[in-house]
ZAZA-63308 format. One record per residue: x, y, z of N, C-alpha, C, O, CB in turn; residue in three letters. Coordinates in steps of 0.001 Angstrom, whole numbers, plus 500000, padded with zeros to 6 digits. Glycine has a CB too. Example, Ala and Ser with C-alpha at 12.3 -4.5 7.8 and 13.67 -1.06 7.14 Angstrom:
2
- 513190, 494310, 507800, 512300, 495500, 507800, 513200, 496700, 507800, 514236, 496681, 508465, 511308, 495527, 509046, ALA
- 512850, 497750, 507080, 513670, 498940, 507140, 512900, 500030, 507870, 513409, 501138, 508039, 514084, 499402, 505725, SER
end
This chain:
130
- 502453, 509595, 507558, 502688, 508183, 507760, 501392, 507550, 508267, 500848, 508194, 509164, 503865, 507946, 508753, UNK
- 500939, 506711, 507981, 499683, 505464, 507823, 500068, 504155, 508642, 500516, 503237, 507955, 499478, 504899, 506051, UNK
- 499965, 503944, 509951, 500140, 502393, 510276, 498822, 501706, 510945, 497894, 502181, 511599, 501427, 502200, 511361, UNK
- 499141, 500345, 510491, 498365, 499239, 511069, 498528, 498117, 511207, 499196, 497364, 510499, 497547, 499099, 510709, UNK
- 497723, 497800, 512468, 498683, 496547, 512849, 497943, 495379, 512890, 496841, 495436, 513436, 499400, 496655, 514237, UNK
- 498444, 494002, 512278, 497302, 492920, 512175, 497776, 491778, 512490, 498048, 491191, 511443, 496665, 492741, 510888, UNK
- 498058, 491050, 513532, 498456, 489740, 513927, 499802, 489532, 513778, 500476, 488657, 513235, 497793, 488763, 513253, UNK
- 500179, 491141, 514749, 501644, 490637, 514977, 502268, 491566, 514164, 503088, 492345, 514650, 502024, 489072, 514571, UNK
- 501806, 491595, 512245, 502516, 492297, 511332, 502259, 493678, 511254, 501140, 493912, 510798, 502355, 491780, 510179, UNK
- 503010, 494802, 511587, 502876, 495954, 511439, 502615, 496354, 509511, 503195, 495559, 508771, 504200, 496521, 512254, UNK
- 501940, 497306, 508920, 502088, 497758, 508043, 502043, 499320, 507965, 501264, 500020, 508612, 501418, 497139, 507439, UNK
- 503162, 499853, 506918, 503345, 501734, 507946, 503279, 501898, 506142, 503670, 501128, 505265, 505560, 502562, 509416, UNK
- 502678, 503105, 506072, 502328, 503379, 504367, 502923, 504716, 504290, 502729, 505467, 505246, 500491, 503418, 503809, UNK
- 503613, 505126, 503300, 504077, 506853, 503245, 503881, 507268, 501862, 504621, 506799, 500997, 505827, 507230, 503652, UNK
- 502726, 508310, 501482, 502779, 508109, 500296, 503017, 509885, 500087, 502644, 510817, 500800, 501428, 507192, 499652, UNK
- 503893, 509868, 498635, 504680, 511151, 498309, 504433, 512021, 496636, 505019, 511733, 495593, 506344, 510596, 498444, UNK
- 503541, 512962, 496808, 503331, 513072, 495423, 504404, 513479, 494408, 505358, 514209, 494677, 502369, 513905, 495304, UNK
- 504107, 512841, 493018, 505471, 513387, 492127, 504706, 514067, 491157, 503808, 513671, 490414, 506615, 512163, 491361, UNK
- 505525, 515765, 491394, 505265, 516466, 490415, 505890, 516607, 488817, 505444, 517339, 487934, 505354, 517387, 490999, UNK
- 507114, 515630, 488723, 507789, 515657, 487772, 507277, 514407, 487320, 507697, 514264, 486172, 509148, 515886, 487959, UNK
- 506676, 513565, 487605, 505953, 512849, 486607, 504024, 512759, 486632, 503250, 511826, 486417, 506649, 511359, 486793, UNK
- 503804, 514262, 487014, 502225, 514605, 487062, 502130, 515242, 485475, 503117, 515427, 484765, 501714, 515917, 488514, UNK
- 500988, 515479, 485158, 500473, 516368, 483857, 499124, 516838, 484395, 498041, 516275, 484234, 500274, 515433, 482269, UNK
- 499355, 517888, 485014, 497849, 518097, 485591, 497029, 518604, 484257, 495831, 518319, 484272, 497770, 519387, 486986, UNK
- 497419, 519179, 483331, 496335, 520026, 482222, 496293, 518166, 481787, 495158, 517710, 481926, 497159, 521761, 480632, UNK
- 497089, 517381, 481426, 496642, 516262, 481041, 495600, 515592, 482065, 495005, 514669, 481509, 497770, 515488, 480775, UNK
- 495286, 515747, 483125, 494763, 514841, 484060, 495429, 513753, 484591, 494901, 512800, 485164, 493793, 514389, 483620, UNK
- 496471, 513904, 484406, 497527, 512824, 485042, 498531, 513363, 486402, 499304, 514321, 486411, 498639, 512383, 483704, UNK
- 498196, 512318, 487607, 498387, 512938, 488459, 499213, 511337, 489462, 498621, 510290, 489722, 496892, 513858, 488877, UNK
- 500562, 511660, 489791, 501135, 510668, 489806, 501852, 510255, 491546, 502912, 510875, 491623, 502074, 510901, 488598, UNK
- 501710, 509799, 492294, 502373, 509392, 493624, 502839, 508593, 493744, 502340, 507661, 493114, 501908, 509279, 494514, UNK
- 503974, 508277, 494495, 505288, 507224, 494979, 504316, 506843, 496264, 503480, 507593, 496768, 507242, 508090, 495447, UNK
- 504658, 505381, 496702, 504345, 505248, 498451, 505527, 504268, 498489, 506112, 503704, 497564, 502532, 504490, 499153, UNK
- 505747, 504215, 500041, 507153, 503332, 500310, 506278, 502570, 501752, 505724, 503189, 502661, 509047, 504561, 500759, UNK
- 506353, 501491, 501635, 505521, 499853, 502279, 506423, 499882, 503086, 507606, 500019, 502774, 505342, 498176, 501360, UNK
- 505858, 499717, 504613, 507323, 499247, 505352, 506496, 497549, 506089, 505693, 497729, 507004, 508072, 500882, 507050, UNK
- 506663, 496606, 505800, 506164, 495591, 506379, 507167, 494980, 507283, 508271, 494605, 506890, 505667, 494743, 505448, UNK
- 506630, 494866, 508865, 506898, 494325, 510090, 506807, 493454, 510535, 505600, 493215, 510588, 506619, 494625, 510710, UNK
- 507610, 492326, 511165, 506908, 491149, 511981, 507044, 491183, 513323, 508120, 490867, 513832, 507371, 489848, 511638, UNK
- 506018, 491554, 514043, 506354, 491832, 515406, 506119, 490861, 516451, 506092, 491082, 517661, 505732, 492905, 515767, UNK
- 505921, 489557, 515738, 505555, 488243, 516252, 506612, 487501, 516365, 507766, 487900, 516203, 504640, 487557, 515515, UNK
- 506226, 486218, 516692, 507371, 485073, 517388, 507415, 484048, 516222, 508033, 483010, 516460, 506804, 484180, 519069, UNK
- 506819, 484195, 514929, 506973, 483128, 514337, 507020, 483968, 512478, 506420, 484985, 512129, 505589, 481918, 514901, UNK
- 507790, 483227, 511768, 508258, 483824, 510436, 506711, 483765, 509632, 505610, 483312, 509947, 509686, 482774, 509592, UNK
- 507156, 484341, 508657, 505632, 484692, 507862, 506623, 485017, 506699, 507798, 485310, 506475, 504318, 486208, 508530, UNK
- 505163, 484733, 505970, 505895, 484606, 503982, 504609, 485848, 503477, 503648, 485892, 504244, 505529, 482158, 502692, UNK
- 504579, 486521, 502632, 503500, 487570, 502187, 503325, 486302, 500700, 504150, 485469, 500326, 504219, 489740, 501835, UNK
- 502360, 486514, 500310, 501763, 485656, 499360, 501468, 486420, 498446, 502044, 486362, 497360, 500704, 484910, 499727, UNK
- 500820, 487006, 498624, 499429, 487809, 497743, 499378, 489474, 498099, 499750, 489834, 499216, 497647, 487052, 498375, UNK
- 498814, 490657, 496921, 498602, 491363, 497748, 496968, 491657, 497311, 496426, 490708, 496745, 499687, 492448, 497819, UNK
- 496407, 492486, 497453, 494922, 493322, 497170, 495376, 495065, 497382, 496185, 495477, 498214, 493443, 492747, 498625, UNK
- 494562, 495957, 496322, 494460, 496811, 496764, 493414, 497391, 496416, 492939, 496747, 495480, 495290, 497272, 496716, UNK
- 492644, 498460, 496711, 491554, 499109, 496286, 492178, 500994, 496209, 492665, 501655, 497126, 490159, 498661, 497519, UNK
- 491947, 501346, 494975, 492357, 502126, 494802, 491263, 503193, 494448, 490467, 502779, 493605, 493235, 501797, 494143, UNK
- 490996, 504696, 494975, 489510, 505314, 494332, 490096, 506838, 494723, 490647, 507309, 495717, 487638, 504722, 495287, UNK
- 489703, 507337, 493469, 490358, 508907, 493476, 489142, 510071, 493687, 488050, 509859, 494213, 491199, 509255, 491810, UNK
- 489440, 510859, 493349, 488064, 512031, 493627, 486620, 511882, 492975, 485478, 511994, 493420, 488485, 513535, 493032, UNK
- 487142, 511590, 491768, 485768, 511629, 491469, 484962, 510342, 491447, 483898, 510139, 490862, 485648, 512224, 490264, UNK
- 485813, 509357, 492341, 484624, 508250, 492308, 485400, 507165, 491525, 484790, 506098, 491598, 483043, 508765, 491460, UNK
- 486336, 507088, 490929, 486698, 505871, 490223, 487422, 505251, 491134, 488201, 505764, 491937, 487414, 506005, 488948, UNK
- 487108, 503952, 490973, 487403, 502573, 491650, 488308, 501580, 490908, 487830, 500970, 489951, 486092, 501842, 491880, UNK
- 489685, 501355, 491309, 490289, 500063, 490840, 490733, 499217, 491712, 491391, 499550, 492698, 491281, 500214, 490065, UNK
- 490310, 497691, 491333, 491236, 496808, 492111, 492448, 496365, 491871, 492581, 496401, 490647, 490781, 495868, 492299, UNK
- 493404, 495967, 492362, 494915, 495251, 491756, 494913, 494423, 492549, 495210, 494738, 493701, 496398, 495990, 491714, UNK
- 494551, 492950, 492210, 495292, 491591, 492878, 496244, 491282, 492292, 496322, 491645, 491118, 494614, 490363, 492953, UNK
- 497231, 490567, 492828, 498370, 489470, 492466, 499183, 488821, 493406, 499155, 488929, 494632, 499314, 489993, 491664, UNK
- 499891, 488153, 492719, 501280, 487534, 493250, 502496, 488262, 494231, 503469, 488544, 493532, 501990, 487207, 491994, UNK
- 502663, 488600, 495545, 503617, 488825, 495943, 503343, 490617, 496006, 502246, 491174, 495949, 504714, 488082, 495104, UNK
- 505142, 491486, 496182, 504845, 492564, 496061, 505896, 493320, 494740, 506453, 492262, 494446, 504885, 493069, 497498, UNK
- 506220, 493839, 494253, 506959, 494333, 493204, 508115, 492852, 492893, 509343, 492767, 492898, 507748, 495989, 493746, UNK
- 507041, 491863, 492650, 507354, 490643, 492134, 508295, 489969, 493364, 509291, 489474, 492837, 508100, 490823, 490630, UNK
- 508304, 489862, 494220, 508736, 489527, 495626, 507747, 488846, 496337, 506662, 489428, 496300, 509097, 490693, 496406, UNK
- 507767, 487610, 497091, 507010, 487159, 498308, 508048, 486785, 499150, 508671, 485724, 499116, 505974, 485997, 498106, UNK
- 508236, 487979, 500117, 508853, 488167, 500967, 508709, 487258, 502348, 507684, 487078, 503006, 508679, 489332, 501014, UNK
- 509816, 486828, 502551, 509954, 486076, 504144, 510626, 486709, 505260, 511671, 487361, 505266, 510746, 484771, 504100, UNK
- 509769, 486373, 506289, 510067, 487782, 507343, 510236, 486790, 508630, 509453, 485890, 508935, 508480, 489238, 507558, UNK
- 511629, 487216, 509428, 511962, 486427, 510568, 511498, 487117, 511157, 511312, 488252, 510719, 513131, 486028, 510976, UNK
- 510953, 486627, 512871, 510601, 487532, 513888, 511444, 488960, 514090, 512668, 488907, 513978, 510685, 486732, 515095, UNK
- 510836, 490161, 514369, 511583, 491167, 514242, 512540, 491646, 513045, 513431, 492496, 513061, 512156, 491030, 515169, UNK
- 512021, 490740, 511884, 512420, 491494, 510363, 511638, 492753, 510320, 510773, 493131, 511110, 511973, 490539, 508885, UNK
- 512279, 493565, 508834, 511269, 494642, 507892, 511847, 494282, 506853, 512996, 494105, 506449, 511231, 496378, 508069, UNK
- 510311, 494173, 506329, 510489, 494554, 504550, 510523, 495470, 504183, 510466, 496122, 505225, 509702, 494271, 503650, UNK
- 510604, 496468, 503067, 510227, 497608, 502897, 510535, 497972, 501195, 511599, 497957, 500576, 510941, 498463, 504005, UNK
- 509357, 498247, 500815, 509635, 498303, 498907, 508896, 499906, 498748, 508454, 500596, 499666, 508417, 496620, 497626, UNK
- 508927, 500237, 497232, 508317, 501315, 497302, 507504, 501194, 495558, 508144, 500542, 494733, 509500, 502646, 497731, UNK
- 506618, 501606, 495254, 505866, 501577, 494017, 505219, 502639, 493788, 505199, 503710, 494395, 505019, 500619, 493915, UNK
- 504570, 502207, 492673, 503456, 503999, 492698, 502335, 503683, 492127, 502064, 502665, 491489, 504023, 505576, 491645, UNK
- 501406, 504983, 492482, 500054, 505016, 491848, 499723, 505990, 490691, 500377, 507010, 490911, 499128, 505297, 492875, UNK
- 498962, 506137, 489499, 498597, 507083, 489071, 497367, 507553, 489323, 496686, 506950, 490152, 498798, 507005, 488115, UNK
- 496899, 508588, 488735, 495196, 509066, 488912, 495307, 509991, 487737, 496271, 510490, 487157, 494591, 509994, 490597, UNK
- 493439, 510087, 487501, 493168, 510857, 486618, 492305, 512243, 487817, 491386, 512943, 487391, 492231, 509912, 485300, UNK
- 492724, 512341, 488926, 492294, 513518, 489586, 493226, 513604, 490964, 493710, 512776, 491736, 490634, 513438, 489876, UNK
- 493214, 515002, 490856, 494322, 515305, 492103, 494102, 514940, 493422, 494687, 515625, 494260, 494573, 516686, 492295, UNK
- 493460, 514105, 493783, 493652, 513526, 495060, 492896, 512063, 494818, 492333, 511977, 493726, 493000, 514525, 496335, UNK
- 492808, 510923, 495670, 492218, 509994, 496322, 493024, 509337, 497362, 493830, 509838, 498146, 491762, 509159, 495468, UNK
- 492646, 508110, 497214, 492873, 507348, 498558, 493453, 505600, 497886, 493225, 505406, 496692, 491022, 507317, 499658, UNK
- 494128, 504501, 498654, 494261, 502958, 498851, 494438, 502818, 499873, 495075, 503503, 500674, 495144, 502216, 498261, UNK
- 493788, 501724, 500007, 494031, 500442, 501250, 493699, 499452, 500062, 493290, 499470, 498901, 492744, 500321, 502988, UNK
- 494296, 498212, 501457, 494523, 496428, 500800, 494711, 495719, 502041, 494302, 495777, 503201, 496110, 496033, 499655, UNK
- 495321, 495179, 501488, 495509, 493583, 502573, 496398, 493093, 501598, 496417, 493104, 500367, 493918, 492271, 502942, UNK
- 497350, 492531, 502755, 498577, 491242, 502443, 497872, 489898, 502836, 497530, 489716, 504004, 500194, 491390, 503543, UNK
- 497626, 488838, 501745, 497698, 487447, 502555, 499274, 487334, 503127, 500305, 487792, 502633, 497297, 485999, 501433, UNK
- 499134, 486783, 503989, 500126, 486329, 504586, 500310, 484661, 505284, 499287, 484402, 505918, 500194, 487313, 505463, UNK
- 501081, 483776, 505318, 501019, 482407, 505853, 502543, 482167, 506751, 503671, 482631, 506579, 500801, 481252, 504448, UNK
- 501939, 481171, 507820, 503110, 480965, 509149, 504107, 479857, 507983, 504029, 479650, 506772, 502238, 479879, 511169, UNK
- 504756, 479483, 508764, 505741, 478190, 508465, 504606, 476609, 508802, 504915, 475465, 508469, 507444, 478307, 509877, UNK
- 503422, 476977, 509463, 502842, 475531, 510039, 501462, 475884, 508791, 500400, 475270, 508894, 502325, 475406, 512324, UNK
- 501616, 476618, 507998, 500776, 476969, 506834, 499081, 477675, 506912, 498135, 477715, 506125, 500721, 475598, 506130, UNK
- 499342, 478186, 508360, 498248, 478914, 508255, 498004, 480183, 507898, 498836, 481003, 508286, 497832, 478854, 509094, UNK
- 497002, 480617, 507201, 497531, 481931, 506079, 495784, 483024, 506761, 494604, 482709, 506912, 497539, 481155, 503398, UNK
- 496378, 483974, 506916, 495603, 485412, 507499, 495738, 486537, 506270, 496447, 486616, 505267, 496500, 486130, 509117, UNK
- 494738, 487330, 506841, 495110, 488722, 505612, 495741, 489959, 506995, 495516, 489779, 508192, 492973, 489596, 504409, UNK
- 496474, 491066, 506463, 496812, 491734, 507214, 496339, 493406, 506874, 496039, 493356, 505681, 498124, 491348, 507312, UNK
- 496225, 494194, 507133, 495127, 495378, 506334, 496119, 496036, 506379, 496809, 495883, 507388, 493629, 496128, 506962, UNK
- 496611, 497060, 505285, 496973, 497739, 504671, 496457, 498872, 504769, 495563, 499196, 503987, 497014, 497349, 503827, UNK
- 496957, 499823, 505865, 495922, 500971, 506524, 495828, 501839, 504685, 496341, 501664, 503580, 496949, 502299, 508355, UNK
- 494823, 502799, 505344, 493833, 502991, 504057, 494336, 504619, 504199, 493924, 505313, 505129, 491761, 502515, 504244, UNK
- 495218, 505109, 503228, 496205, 506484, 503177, 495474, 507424, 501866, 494934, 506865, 500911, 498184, 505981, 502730, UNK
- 495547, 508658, 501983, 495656, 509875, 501272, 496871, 509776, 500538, 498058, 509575, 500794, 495622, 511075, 502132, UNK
- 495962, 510049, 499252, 497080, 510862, 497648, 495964, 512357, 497644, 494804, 512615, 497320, 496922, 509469, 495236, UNK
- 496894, 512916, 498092, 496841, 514507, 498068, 497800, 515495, 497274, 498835, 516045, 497650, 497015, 514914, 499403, UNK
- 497309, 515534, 496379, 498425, 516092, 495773, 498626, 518021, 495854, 497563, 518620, 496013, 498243, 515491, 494197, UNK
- 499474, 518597, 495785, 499345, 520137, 496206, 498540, 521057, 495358, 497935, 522104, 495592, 500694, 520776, 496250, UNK
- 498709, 520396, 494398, 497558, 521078, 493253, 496338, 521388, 493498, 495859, 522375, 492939, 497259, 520320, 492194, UNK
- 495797, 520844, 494123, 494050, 520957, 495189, 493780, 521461, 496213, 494708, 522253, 496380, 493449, 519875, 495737, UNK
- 493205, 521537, 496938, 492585, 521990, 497952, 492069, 520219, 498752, 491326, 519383, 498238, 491254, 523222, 497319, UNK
- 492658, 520151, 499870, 493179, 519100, 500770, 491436, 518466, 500878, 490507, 519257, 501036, 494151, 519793, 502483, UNK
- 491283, 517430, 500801, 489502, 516821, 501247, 489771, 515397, 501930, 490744, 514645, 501894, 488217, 516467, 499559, UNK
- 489012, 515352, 502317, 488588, 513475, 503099, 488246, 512787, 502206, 487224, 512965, 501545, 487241, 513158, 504229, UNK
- 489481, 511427, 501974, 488824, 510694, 500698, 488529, 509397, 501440, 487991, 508459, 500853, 489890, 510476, 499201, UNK
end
């Protein structure tokens, strides 16, 4: 488990490799993560946007911006959780993501919140620092 905390909003990351949808002789190498987003503040917040940076072993780099989260822009009362779950692929048995949520109050002021930065380790390898 992965948490971090950014103006109030907790973000806790769990990410789970799937061997039934890996192909390692293919180079396809596949993980679930499940988002738990927190408001540990006194005032509601809407998620807007997300970012992620995604980079596996050997160096490849992707970004994913958009709209919301698995097509959701979630509104969070004080002491809500959100919590969704999605996945990543790779063409090598391990890397790493982090991101950031924009996020905005009800009086429309909008922050980013960081998206602690987690291990895809998959069992197939030998465990490294990505």
């Amino acid at each position: 488990m992965y948490v971090a905390i950014t103006n109030h909003i907790q973000v806790t990351a769990i990410p789970d490799f799937m061997p039934d949808r890996s192909d390692p002789e293919q180079g396809r190498f596949f993980w679930s993560y499940t988002i738990e987003i927190a408001n540990l503040g006194t005032q509601r917040v809407q998620l807007l946007s997300r970012h992620w940076l995604i980079i596996d072993a050997n160096g490849r780099r992707e970004e994913v911006r958009g709209p919301g989260v698995v097509g959701e822009q979630p509104l969070l009362e004080p002491g809500e959780i959100f919590r969704y779950a999605s996945g990543c692929p790779l063409c090598a048995p391990s890397g790493m993501m982090q991101g950031s949520y924009r996020m905005t109050t009800d009086n429309g002021e909008t922050f980013d919140v960081v998206i602690p930065a987690f291990s895809l380790d998959s069992p197939l390898s030998k465990p490294t620092l990505n």
